[in-house]
C-alpha positions as a Markdown table, in Angstrom:
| # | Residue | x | y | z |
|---|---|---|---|---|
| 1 | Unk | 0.0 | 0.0 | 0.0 |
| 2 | Unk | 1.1 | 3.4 | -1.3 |
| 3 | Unk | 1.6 | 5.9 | 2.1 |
| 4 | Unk | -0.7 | 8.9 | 2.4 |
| 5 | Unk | 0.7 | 12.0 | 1.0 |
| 6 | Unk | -1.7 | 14.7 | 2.4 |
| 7 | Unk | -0.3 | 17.0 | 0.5 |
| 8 | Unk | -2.2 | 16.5 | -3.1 |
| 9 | Unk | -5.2 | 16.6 | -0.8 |
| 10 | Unk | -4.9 | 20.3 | -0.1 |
| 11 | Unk | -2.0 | 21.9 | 0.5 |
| 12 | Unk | 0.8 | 22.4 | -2.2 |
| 13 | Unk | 4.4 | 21.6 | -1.3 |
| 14 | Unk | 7.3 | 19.4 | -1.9 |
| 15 | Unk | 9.9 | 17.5 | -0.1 |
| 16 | Unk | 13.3 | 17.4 | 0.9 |
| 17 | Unk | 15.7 | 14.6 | 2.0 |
| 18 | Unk | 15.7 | 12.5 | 4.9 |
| 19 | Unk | 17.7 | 12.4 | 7.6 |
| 20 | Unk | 18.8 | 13.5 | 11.0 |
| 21 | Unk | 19.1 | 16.5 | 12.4 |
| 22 | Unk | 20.3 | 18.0 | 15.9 |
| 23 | Unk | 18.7 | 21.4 | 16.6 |
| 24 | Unk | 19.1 | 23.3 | 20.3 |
| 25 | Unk | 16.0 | 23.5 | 22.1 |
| 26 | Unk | 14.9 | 24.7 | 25.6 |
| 27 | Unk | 12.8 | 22.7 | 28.5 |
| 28 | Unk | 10.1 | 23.8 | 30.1 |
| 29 | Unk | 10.6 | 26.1 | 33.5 |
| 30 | Unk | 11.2 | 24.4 | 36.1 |
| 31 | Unk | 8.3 | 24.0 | 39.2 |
| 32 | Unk | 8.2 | 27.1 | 41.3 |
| 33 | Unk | 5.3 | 25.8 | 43.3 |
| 34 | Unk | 7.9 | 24.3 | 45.8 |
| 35 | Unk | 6.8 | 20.8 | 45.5 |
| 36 | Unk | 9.0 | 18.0 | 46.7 |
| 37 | Unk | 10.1 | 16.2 | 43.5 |
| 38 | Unk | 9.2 | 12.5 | 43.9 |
| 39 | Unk | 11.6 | 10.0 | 44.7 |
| 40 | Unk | 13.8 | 8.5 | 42.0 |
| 41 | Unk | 12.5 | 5.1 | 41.1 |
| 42 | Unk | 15.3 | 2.3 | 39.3 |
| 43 | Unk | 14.4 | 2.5 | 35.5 |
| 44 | Unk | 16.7 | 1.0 | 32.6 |
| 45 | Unk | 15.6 | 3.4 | 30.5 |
| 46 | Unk | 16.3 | 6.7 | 32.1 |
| 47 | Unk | 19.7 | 5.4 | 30.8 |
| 48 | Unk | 18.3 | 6.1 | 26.9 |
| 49 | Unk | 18.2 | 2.7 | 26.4 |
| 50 | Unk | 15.7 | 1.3 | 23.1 |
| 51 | Unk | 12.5 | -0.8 | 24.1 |
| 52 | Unk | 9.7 | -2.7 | 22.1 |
| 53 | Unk | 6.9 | 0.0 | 22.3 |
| 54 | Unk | 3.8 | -2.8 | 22.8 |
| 55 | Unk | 3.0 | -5.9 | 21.3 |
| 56 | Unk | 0.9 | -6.0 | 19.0 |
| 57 | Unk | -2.8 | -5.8 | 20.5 |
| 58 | Unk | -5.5 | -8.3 | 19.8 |
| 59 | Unk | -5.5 | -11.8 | 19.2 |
| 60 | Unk | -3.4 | -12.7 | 16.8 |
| 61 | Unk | -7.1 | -13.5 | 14.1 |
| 62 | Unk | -7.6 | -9.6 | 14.5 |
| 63 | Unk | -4.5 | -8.8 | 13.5 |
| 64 | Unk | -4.3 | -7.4 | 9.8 |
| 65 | Unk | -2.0 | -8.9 | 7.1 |
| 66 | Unk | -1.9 | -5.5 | 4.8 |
| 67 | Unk | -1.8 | -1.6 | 6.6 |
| 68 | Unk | -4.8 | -0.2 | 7.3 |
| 69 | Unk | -5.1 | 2.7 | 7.4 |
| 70 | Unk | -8.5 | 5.1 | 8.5 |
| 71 | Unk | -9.4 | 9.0 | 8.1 |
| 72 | Unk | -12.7 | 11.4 | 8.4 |
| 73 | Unk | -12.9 | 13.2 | 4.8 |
| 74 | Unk | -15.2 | 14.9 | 2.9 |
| 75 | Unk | -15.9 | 14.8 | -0.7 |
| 76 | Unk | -15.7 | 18.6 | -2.3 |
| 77 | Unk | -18.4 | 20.6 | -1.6 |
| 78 | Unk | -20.1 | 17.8 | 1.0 |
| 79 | Unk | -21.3 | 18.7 | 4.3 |
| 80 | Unk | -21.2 | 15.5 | 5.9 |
| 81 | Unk | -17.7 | 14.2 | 7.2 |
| 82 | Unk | -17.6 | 10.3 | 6.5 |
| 83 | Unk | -15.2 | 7.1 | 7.2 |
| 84 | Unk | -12.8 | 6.1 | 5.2 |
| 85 | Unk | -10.3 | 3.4 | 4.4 |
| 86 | Unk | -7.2 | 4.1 | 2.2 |
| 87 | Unk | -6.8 | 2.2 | -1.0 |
| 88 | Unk | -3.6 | 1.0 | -3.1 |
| 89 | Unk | -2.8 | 3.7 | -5.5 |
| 90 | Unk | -3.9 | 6.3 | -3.0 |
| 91 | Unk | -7.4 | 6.2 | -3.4 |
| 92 | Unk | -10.0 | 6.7 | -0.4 |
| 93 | Unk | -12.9 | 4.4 | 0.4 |
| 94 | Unk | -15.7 | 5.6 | 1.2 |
| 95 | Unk | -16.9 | 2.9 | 4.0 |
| 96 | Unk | -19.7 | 5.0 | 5.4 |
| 97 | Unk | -21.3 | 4.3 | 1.8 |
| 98 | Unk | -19.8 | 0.3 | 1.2 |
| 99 | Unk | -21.1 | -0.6 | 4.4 |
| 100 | Unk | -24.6 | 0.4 | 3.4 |
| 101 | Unk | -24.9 | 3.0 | 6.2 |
| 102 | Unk | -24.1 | 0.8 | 8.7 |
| 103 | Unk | -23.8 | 2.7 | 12.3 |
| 104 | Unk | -20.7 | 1.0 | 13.2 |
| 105 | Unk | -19.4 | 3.6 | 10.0 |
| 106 | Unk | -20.7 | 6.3 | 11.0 |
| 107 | Unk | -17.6 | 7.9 | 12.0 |
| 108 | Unk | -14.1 | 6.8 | 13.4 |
| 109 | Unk | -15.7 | 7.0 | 17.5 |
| 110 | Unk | -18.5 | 4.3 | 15.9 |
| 111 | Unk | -15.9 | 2.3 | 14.6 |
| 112 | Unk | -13.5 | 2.2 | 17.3 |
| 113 | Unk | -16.2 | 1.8 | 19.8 |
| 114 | Unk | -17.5 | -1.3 | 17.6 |
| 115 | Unk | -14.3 | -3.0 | 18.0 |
| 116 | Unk | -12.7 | -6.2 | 16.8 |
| 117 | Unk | -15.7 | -6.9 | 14.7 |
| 118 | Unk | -16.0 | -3.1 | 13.5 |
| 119 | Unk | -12.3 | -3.3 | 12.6 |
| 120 | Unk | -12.5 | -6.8 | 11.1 |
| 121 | Unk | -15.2 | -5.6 | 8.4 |
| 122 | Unk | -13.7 | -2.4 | 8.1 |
| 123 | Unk | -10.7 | -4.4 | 7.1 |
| 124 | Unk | -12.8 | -7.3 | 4.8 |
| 125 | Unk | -14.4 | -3.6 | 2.7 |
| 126 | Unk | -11.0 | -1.9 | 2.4 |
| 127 | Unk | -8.9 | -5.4 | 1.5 |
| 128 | Unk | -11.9 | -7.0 | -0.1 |
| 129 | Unk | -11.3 | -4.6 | -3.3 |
| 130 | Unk | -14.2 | -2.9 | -3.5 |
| 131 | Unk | -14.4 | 0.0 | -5.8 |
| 132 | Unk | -18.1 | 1.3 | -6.3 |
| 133 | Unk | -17.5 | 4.1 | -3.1 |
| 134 | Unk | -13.8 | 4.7 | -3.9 |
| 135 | Unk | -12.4 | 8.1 | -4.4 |
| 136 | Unk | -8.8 | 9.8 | -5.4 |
| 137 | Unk | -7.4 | 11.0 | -2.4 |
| 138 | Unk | -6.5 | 14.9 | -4.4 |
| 139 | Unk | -10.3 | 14.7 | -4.9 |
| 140 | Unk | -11.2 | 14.5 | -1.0 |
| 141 | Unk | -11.1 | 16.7 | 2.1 |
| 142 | Unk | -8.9 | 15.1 | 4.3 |
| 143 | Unk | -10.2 | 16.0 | 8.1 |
| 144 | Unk | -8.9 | 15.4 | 11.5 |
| 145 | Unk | -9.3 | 11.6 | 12.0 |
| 146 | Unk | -11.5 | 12.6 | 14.9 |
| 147 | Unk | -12.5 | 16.2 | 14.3 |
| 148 | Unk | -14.0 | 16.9 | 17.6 |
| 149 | Unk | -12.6 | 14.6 | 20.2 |
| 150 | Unk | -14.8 | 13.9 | 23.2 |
| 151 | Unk | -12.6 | 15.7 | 25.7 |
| 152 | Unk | -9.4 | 17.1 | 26.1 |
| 153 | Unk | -6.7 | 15.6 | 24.1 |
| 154 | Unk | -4.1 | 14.5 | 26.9 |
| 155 | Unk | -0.5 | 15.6 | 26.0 |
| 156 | Unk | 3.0 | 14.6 | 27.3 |
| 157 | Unk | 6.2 | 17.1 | 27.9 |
| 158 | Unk | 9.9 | 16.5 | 28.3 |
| 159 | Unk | 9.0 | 12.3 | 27.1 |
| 160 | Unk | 12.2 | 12.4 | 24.9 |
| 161 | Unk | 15.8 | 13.1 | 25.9 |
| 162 | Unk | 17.2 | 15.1 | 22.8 |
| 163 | Unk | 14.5 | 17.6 | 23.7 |
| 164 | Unk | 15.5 | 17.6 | 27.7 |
| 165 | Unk | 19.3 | 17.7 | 26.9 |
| 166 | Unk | 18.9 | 20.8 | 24.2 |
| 167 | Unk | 16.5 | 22.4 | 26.2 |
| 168 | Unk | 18.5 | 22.4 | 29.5 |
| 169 | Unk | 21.5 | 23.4 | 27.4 |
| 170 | Unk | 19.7 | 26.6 | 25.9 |
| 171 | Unk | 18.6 | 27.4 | 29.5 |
| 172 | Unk | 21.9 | 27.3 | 31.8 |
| 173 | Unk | 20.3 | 24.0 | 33.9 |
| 174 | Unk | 21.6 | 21.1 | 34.7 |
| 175 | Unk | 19.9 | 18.0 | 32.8 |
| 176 | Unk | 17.2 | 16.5 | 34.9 |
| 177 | Unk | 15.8 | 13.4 | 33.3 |
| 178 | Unk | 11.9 | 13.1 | 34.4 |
| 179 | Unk | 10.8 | 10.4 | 37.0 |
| 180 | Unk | 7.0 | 10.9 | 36.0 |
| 181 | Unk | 5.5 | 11.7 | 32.7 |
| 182 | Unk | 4.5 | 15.7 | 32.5 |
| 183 | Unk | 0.7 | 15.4 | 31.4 |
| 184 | Unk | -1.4 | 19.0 | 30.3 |
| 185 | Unk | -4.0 | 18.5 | 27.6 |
| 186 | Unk | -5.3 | 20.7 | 24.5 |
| 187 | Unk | -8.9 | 21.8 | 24.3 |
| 188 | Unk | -11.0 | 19.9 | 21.3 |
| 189 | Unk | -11.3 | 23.6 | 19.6 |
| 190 | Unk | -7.4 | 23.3 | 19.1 |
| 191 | Unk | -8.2 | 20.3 | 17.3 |
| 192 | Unk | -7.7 | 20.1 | 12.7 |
| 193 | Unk | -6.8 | 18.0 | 10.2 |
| 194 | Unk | -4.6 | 18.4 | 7.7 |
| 195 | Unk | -4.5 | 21.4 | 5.0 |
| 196 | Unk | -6.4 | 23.7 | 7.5 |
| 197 | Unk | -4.5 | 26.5 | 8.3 |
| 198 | Unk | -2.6 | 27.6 | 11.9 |
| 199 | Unk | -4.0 | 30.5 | 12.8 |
| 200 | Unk | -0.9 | 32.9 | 13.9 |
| 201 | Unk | -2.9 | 36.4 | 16.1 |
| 202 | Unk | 0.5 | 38.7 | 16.6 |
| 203 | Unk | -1.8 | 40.1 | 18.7 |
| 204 | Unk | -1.5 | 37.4 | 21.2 |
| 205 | Unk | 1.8 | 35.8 | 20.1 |
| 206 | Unk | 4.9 | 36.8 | 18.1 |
| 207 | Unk | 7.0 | 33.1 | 19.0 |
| 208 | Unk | 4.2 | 30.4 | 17.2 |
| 209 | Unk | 6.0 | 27.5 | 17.1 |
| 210 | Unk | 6.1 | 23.8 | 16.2 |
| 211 | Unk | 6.3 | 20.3 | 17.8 |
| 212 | Unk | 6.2 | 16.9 | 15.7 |
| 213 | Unk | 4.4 | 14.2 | 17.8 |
| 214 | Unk | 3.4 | 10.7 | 17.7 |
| 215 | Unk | -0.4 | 10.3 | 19.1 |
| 216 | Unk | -2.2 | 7.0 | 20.2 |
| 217 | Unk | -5.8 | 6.7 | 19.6 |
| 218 | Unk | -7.7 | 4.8 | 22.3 |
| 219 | Unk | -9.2 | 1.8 | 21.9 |
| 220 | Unk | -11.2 | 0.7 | 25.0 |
| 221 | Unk | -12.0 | 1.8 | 28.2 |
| 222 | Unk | -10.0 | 1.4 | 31.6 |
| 223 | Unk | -8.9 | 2.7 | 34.5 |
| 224 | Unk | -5.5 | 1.1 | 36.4 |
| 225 | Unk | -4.3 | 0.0 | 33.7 |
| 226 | Unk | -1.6 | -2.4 | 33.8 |
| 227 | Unk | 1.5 | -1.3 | 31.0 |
| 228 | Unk | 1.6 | -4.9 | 30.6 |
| 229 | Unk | -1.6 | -4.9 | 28.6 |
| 230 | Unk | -2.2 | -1.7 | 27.8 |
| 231 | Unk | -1.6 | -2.5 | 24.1 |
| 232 | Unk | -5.0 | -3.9 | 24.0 |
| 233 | Unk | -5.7 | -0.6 | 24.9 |
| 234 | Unk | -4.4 | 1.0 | 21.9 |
| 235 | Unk | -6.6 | 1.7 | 18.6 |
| 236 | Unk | -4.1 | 3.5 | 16.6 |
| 237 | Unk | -1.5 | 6.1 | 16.1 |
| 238 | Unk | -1.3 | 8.9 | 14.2 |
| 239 | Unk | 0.5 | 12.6 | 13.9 |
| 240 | Unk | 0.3 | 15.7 | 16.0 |
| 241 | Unk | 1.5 | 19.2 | 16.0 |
| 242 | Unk | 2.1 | 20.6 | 19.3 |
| 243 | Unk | 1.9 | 23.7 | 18.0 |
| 244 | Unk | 2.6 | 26.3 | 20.6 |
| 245 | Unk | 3.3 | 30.6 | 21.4 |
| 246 | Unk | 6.4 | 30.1 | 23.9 |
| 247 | Unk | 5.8 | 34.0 | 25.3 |
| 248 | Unk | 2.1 | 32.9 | 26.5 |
| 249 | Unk | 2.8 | 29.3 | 27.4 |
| 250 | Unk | 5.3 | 30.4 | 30.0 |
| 251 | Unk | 4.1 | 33.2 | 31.0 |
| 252 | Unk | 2.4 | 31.4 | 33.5 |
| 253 | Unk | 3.4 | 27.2 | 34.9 |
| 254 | Unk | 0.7 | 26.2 | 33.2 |
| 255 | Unk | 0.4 | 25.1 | 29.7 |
| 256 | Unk | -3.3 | 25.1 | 28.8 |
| 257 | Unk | -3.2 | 29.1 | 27.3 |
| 258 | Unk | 0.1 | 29.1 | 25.6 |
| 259 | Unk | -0.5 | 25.7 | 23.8 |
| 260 | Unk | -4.3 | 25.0 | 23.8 |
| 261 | Unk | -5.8 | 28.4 | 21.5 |
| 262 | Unk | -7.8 | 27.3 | 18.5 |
| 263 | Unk | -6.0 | 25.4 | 15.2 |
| 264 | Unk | -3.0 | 24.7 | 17.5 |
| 265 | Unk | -3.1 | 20.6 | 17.4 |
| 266 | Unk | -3.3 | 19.7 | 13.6 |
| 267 | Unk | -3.9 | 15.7 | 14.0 |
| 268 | Unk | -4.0 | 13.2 | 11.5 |
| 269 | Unk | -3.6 | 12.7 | 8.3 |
| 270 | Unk | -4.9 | 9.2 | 9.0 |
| 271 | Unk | -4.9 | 6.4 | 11.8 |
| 272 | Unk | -2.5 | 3.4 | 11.3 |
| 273 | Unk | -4.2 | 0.8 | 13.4 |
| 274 | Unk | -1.9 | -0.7 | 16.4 |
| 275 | Unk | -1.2 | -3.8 | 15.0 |
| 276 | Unk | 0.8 | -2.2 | 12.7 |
| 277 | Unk | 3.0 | -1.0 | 15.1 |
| 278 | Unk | 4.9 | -4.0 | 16.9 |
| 279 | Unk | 8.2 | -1.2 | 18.1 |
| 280 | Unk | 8.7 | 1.9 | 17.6 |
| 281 | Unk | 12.1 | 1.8 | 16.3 |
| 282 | Unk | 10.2 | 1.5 | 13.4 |
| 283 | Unk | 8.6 | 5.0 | 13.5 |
| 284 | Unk | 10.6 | 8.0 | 13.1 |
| 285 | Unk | 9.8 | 11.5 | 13.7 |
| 286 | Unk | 10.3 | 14.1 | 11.2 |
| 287 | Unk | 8.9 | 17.7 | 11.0 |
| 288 | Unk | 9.9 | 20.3 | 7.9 |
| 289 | Unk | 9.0 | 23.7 | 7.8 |
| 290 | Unk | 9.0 | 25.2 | 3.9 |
| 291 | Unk | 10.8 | 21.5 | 2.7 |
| 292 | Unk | 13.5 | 22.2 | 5.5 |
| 293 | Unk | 13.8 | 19.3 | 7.8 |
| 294 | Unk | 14.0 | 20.9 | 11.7 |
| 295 | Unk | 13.5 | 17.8 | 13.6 |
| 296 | Unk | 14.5 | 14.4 | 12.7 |
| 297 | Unk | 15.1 | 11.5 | 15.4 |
| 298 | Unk | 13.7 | 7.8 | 15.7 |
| 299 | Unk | 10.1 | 7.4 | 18.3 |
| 300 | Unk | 12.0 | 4.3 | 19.9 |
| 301 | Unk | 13.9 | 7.3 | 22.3 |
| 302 | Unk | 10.8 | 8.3 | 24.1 |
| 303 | Unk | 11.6 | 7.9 | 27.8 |
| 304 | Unk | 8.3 | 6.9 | 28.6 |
| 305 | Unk | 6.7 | 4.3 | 26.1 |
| 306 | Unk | 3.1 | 4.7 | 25.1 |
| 307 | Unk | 2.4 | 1.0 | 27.6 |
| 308 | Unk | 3.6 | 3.7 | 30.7 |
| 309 | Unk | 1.9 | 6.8 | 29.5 |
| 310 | Unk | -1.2 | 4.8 | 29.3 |
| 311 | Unk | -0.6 | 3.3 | 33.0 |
| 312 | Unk | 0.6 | 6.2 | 34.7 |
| 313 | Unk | -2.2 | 8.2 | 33.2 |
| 314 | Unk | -5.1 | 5.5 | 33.8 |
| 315 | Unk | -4.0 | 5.1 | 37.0 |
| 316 | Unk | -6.6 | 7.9 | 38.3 |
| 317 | Unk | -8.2 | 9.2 | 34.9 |
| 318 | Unk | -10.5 | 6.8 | 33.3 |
| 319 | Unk | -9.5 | 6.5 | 29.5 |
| 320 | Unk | -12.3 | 5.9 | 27.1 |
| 321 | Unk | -12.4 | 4.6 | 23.2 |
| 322 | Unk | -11.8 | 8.2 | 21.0 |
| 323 | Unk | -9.2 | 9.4 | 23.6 |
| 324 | Unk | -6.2 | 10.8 | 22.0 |
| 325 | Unk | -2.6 | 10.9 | 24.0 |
| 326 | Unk | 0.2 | 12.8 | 22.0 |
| 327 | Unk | 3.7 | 11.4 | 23.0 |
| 328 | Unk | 6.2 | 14.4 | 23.0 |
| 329 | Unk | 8.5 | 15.4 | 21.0 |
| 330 | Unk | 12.3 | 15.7 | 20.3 |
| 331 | Unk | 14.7 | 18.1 | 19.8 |
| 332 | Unk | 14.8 | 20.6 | 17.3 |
| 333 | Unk | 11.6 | 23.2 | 18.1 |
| 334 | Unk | 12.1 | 26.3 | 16.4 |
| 335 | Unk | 12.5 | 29.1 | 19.6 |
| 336 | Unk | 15.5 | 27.3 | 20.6 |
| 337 | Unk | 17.9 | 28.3 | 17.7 |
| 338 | Unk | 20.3 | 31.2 | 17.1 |
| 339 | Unk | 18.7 | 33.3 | 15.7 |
| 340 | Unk | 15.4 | 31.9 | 16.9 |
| 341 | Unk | 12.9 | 30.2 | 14.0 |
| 342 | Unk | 9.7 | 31.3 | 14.6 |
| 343 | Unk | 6.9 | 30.6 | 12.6 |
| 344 | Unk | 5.5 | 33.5 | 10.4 |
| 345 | Unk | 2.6 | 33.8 | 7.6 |
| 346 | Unk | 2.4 | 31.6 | 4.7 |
| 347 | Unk | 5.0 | 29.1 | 6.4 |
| 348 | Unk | 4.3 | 25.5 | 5.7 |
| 349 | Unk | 4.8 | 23.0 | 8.5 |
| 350 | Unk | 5.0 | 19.0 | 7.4 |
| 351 | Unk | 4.5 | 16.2 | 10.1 |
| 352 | Unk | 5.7 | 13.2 | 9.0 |
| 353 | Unk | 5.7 | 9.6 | 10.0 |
| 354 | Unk | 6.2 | 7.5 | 6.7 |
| 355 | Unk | 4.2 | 4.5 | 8.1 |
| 356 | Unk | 1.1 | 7.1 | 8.6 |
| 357 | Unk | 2.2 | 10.0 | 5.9 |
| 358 | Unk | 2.2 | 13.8 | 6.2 |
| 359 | Unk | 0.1 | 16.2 | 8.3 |
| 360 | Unk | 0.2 | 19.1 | 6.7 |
| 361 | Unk | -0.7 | 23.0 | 7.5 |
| 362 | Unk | -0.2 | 26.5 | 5.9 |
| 363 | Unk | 0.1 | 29.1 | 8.6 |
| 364 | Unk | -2.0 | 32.0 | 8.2 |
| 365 | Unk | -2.2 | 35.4 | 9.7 |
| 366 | Unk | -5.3 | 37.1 | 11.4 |
């Protein structure tokens, strides 16, 4: 299956070369609160060390032999957003219509919250080579794969140790590798899809900038959840933008303002279910901004995996099907630099993961 190249959907642009690259960046401030930092616990990875992310979730009859791989579009000038299943030789199909408007296809929520038998149809439509209800991707409005998520979409800082080490670096501090995960969330009126536009109000912020994340897509509900099976917790993964104005995010400790005003988490430009996904050493990270790569580094250095983000976070919050969970990011943001790279109008930012493809926005002045 050819990968998803959001960018013939609807925004122009090309590419450049891979590869990686080491950018400065800064961390976060540190706590002022005065709260006692919890006790070091003995973890083989604080020492960067490369884990299996999950295994594969599912019985191993569920899991799929080819990619599949899921989006929200709309057809031009359509109203209603609908399911869809990418084709060989980037085509979209259109399951809302195969399935003969069957609810379970009503939208990606009614399809993960169908489970294993949602997924294995979805999978016997979009292998099964049907045609009648297929489209060209350049033909379709590629949307958010969940446009409006249920609630907050939970986020994680300081989860890879490029970003830590840069950031203390650009700071003065010493390097303090996180004991915990660093959890703050984006409201779902930050949430778009690729093509749509980051809105950039100099009004409230002249330092937009950009952060390339992996995001899981949650599969079923649980609370406590053990990291040992949190995999069958696990729907998908997809991209996400932590985009984000550095004067107004630390202005205050909190994060909510700075990195949670409208257009500023671009998700998508599809789901790549988890079985896809057996490490991920297999994923890397890359974010461009006008075909120049500014952040480049492999998902497999994440100090906390998605099995512990899951279990720290379930282990008081109750995670239900539709939640999305972005991962972090590495180094190489853009305020970090000298001179500093801030985004401006007309900018193009590319997310890209090549098992899931490109997430792609213009910014845009207003």
């Amino acid at each position: 299956m050819e990968l998803v190249d959001s960018s013939s959907a609807r925004v122009p642009g090309g590419r450049t070369g891979h590869g990686p690259v080491r950018w400065p960046c800064r961390p976060h401030p540190p706590d002022t609160a005065g709260r006692p930092r919890p006790a070091k616990p003995t973890r083989s990875h604080r020492a960067n060390t490369h884990r299996p992310a999950v295994r594969p979730p599912g019985p191993a009859h569920l899991r799929w032999r080819q990619p599949m791989k899921l989006l929200t579009f709309k057809t031009r000038g359509a109203d209603q957003a609908r399911l869809g299943g990418v084709l060989p030789g980037q085509e979209v199909l259109d399951l809302t219509g195969a399935s003969a408007g069957d609810p379970q296809f009503e939208s990606m929520l009614s399809l993960i919250e169908a489970g294993p038998d949602g997924l294995s149809r979805a999978a016997d439509l979009i292998h099964g080579g049907a045609r009648a209800h297929a489209y060209p991707i350049a033909e379709v409005d590629m949307l958010a794969p969940i446009p409006r998520p249920r609630k907050n979409v939970y986020c994680v800082g300081l989860n890879f140790r490029s970003h830590v080490e840069q950031n203390a670096a650009a700071l003065g501090q010493p390097v303090e590798i996180p004991d915990v995960p660093l959890f703050f969330s984006k409201p779902v009126t930050a949430v778009i899809g690729t093509g749509e536009a980051i809105r950039l109000d100099e009004r409230l912020t002249t330092q937009l900038d950009y952060e390339v994340e992996l995001a899981i897509v949650i599969g079923r509900r649980g609370i406590g959840i053990d990291p040992g099976q949190a995999s069958d917790y696990i729907f998908g993964y997809t991209i996400a933008n932590d985009v984000s104005a550095r004067d107004l995010q630390w202005r205050t400790s909190q994060f909510l303002y700075g990195k949670g005003l409208d257009t500023y988490c671009p998700l998508g430009p599809v789901v790549l279910t988890a079985d896809q996904v057996p490490s991920l050493d297999d994923l890397t990270l890359e974010l461009l901004v006008n075909n120049e790569i500014r952040q480049s580094e492999s998902a497999g250095h994440m100090l906390f995996s998605p099995a512990e983000v899951i279990g720290w976070l379930s282990s008081g919050i109750t995670l239900e099907p539709g939640d999305i969970i972005t991962l972090g990011t590495p180094g190489g943001c853009g305020y970090q630099t000298t001179p500093t790279r801030f985004l401006g109008p007309g900018d193009i930012v590319e997310c890209r993961v090549d098992a899931i493809g490109s997430l792609i926005n213009p910014v845009q002045s207003v």
